[in-house]
C-alpha positions, 0 to 999 in steps of 0.5 A: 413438520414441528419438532423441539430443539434443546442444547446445553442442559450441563447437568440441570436436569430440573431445567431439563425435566421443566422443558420436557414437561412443556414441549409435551404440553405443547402437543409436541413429540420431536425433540433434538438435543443438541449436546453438552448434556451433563458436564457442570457442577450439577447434576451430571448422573440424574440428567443423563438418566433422563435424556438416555430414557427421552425418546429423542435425537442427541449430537454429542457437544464438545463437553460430552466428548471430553468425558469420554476422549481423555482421561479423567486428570486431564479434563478440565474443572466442568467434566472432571466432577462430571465424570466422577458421577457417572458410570460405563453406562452413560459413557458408553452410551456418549460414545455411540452419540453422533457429532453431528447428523441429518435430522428427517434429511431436512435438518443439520444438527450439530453441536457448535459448527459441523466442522467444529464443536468449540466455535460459535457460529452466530456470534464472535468475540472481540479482543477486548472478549465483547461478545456480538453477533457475527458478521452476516458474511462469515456465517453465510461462508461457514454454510457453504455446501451445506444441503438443509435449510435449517441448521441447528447448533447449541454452544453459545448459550444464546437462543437466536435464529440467524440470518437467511442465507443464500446457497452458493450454488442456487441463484435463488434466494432460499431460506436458512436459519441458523440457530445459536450458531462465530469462532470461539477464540481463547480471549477470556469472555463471558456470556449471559443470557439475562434470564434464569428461565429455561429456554429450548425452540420450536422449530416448524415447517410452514408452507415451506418456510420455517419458522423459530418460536422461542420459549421461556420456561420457569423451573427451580432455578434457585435450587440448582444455583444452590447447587452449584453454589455448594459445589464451589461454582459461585458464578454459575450460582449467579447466572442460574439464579439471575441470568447475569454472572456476579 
């Protein structure tokens, strides 16, 4: 079993159309999308037309819902210019996405946490809004009762695997990784990923156990931090350009 896992496209659909292009390469055919698909200062339409016309498995991320659970003045400044973009279509077609699901019932898939899709899962944030990894304990408890052995998550916009993790009713050490998955408090916090490639996982089933290949894929960064400079994000021009926010 060998899929790929994308998250948080925010209506970067070059990003989107040079990951696709090297998931193929790499022979494979799987992919899953873990949501946050169009909202930004981008280019929400192309990009829901590309993921809506890719044969893939979505969840809905909490940016997707709230193109589609409130009305238009309500939303925030990412998904207001978003939903001007787009039509009955792509809304309608956000509605019938899942928030979470069992992917080939041996995965969870899910936005943030099965429970949540505002909170990290893999990191936490610190009064101060230093952003570090979680504790090994609160990752495991927010696990519990969970079936699969490999949980995918997006929202932290961070590509990790987690710990392993013990099953609370299995005295046998089994593995489970986390991908990107801590809460999400309202402290101000940034969160930079250090790179202006795009990035997406390769996730594999080998002899039982599974295994999380990382990959970093150019595209024209530059052009969608034009973008959004043009549409008044000039910190997101940053970070699409450098990976650091300036």
């Amino acid at each position: 079993m060998r899929f790929a896992a994308i998250a948080d496209v925010h209506g970067n659909y070059l990003a989107l159309e040079a990951v696709v292009a090297d998931v193929r390469a790499q022979g494979i055919d799987d992919i899953v999308n873990l949501g946050d698909m169009a909202s930004g200062p981008l280019d929400a339409r192309r990009t829901l037309d590309a993921l809506m016309a890719l044969d893939a498995v979505h969840v809905l991320g909490n940016h997707d819902r709230y193109l589609i659970d409130r009305l238009p003045e309500k939303m925030g400044s990412w998904d207001r210019p978003a939903h001007a973009q787009l039509d009955a279509s792509h809304l309608d077609w956000l509605r019938a996405v899942p928030p979470k699901l069992v992917f080939r019932d041996q995965v969870l898939l899910c936005h943030a946490t099965p429970d949540s899709d505002e909170v990290y899962w893999l990191e936490t944030v610190l009064p101060d809004g230093t952003v570090r990894m979680a504790s090994v304990e609160a990752i495991e408890k927010a696990a519990e009762g969970i079936a699969q052995r490999l949980i995918l998550c997006g929202h932290s916009h961070i590509a990790r695997a987690g710990p392993a993790c013990r099953r609370a009713h299995d005295r046998q050490s089994r593995q489970r990784r986390l991908s990107r998955l801590s809460r999400c408090p309202s402290v101000p916090h940034v969160v930079e990923a250090g790179t202006p490639d795009a990035r997406y996982a390769i996730l594999e089933l080998v002899d039982g156990t599974w295994r999380a290949t990382f990959r970093h894929v150019p595209y024209d960064h530059d052009a969608m931090a034009a973008l959004a400079r043009r549409n008044g994000q000039p910190e997101l021009a940053s970070a699409l350009a450098t990976g650091w926010i300036r």
